[in-house]
Structure formats: C-alpha cells, structure tokens
N, C-alpha and C positions, 0 to 999 in steps of 0.2 A: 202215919203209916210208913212202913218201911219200904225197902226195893233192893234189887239185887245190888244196884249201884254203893248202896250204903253198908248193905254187906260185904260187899267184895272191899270195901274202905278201912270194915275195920275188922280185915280176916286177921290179921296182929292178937287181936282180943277176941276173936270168935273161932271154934274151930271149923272150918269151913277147907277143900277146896275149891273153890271158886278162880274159875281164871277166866282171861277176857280175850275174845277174838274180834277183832276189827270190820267192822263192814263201814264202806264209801259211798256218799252219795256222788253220784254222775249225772249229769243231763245223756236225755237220751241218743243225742246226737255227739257226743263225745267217744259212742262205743260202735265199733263195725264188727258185722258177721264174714268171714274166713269164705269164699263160697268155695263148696264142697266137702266143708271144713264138719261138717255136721255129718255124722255117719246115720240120723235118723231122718227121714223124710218128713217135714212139715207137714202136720195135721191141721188143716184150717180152723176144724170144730175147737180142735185144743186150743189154737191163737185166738177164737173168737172169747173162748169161756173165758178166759185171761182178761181180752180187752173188757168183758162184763164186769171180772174181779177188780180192774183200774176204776172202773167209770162207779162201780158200786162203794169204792174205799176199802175195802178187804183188801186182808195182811197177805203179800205176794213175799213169795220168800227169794233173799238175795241172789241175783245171778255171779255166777264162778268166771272169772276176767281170767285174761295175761295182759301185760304190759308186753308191747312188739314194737319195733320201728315203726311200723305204720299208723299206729296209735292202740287201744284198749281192745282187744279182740274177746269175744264172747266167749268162754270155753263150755259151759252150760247156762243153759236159761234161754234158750231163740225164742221158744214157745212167748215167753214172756215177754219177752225185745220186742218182739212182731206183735204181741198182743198191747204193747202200751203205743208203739207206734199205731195201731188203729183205734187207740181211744184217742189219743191224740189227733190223729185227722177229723174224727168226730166228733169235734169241735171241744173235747174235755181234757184241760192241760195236766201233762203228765211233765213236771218240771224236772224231775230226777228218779233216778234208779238207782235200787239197794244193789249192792255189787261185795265183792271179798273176792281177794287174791287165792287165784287155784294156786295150789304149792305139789310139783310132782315133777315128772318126767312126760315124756310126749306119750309113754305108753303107760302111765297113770290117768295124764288126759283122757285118754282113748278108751280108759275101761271105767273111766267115770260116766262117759258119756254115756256111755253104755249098758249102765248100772244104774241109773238117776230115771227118775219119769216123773 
C-alpha cells in the first residue's frame, strides 16, 4: 500500500504537487498561554469536548505556536491546550502535543484567531 510519504518521495517520477508542512511534537508543559493574549473567552463545554476527544484517541488537529523569549506561546488552539491539560489531570497521559509554527505578523495573528473555531 502506498502513502503520501512515498509519493511525495518520488514526485521526481510522479506528476504530483505535493509539498510538505512540518508539525512538532511538544509536551504539554513546554507550551504557555499569553493571558489576555486570546481575544475569545474560554468555553468550558468546548475544553471539556476536547479533553473527551484526548481521552477517546481522536485526531485533534495541530495547535498554531510562536517561539518568544519566554518560551512556545500558544497562538491558536487554548480550547485544546486546556482540554489535554484536563485529560491529563484525569489521570489519562497526554505525553505531547501536535503544534506548527504560525508564520505572520501580530495582525495576521489576530485575524487568525479570529477566524479559526
């Protein structure tokens, strides 16, 4: 059986665009939330559905970082941050998080955030 990995291997011989975008595994404690820093108000219902989605195994899609002095700042995804952090207290290990470098300006940030649900 094939996979994209094997196609994008041998886009040379296949006509394909195929390109590849990077996502990071992190521990959950390697990333902090900005506070304030989120222009939406935390919905509990939405962080709890999330921690169901950790504890169940379903595919959480990657959250959107920056690298800061202070260390890996959340640029989208809290819902999800807060929701593996309470699977995690609930005794079910959430060893890492899918992550990818947001790439913009502070006012690209802002109208992602914005934009995203």
């Amino acid at each position: 059986m094939t996979n994209l990995a094997k196609i994008y291997d041998n886009k040379g011989k296949n006509d394909t665009n195929i390109t590849t975008r990077k996502t990071y595994l992190l521990g959950v404690d390697e990333l902090y939330v900005e506070t304030g820093y989120n222009i939406r108000e935390i919905d509990q219902t939405h962080v709890e559905e999330f921690r169901d989605a950790f504890i169940a195994g379903e595919h959480v899609p990657p959250l959107a970082v920056q690298v800061t002095e202070q260390g890996i700042k959340i640029i989208d995804g809290h819902h999800r941050y807060y929701g593996a952090k309470m699977a995690s207290e609930a005794g079910h290990e959430i060893p890492r998080l899918e992550c990818k470098d947001f790439v913009g300006s502070e006012a690209d940030r802002i109208a992602f955030m914005v934009t995203s649900s």
